[in-house]
C-alpha positions, 0 to 999 in steps of 0.5 A: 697212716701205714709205715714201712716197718723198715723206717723205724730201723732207719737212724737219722743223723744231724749234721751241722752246717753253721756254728759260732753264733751267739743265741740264734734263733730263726733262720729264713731266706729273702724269697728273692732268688738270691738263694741267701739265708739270714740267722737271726741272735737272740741279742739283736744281731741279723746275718746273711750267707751267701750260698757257697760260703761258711762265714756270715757277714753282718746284714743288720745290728738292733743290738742297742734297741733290743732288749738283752734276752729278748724276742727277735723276728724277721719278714720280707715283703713278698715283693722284696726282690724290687722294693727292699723292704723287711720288717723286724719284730724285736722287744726294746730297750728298756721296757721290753715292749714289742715293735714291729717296725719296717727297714730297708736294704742299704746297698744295691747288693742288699747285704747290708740294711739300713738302721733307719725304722719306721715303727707300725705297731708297739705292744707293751709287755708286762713281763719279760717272759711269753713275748712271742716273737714270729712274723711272716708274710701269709700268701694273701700279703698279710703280715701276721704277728704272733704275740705271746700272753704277756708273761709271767705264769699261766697267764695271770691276768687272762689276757689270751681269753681278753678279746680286748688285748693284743697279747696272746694271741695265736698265728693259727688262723686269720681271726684270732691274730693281729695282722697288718697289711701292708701294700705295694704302694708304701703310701697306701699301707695299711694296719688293721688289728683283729683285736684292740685295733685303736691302741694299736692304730694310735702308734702308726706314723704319719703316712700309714691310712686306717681305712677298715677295722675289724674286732676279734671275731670266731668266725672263720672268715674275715 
C-alpha cells in the first residue's frame, strides 16, 4: 500500500476527553440510540455519560464480587433498546473464577442497572493472571467470550493447545472460542461451548435449554 509522502510529516496529538477514573478499562456504548458511553475500572465499577456531560454517574457497582485486580467486560444485547438486557464478565471474589452473568437496567432512563445476576457460565482460573476478560455480541446474536490461558507463564500446563479446556481460547474465529447464544425469547436462550461444553453446561440456571453441542473443531464452519 502507497502512502502520501506528506502523512509522515503529519504529527498526531491526543487529547483527553475524560479523566479521574480508577483503573479504566473498556469503554462501549449501549447500541441503543442514546449516543451514551459506558467506562468500565478495573475494580468492578461500571459508568454512563451522557452525551454533552463531563461527569459520569454510576450505572452499576460489582465492586463486592470482583476480585481486586481483576478482569471486567461489558456486552449489550443487540436488542438492548427494547429488553434491558447486558451481560457482564468479571473474576469473582475469592477465588478468581470467571463469570459471565446476565443484568438488567433498573430504571426506565436506563441509567442505573440492577444488582440481581444470573450467572450462564463459571470458569475457573487457576491463576491470577492471563484471565481474558472481552465480550461482545458478534453480528449472527453470538455472545463470544475471550478467554485467557489460565495464567502463570507460558502457559504451564497447555491449556490453550487442550481441545478439553475452556481457557485459552481466542475470539478470532467462530470455531476456536466459547460462545453462548442467547435469543430474544429469555425462555429460549441458549449456551453452546465449542469446547468442554458439559462443564460449562452444568452452571447454567433452571430455564436456559441446551439443545445443540458442538466440540472444538478446525473447520471454518460451525
Amino acid at each position: 500500500m502507497l502512502l502520501p509522502g506528506n502523512l509522515w510529516s503529519q504529527t498526531l496529538v491526543l487529547e483527553p476527553v475524560l479523566s479521574g477514573f480508577t483503573s479504566p478499562l473498556y469503554v462501549t456504548n449501549a447500541h441503543d440510540g442514546s449516543d451514551r458511553l459506558f467506562i468500565l475500572e478495573q475494580e468492578g465499577r461500571i459508568k454512563v455519560l451522557q452525551p454533552g456531560v463531563t461527569t459520569p454517574t454510576l450505572f452499576l457497582d460489582l465492586t463486592s464480587r470482583v476480585l481486586a485486580g481483576g478482569e471486567l467486560g461489558l456486552a449489550f444485547h443487540p436488542q438492548f433498546a427494547n429488553n434491558r438486557r447486558f451481560f457482564v464478565n468479571y473474576t469473582r471474589k475469592p477465588d478468581g473464577t470467571t463469570v459471565i452473568a446476565e443484568y438488567h437496567v433498573a430504571t426506565a432512563d436506563g441509567n442505573i442497572a440492577d444488582t440481581q445476576e444470573t450467572i450462564l457460565l463459571t470458569v475457573p482460573q487457576p491463576f491470577a493472571n492471563h484471565n481474558g476478560g472481552m465480550i461482545e455480541f458478534g453480528p449472527d446474536s453470538f455472545l463470544y467470550i475471550g478467554m485467557g490461558d489460565g495464567g502463570s507463564g507460558n502457559d504451564p500446563d497447555n491449556r490453550a493447545q487442550n481441545t478439553e479446556d475452556l481457557l485459552g481460547k481466542s475470539c478470532v474465529s467462530m470455531s476456536t472460542i466459547p460462545r453462548v447464544c442467547l435469543s430474544r425469547t429469555p425462555r429460549q436462550r441458549v449456551i453452546r461451548s465449542l469446547a468442554r461444553c458439559q462443564d460449562a453446561m452444568r452452571s447454567l440456571r433452571s430455564g436456559y435449554g441446551t439443545p445443540g453441542v458442538s466440540r472444538l473443531t478446525s473447520s471454518p464452519e460451525v
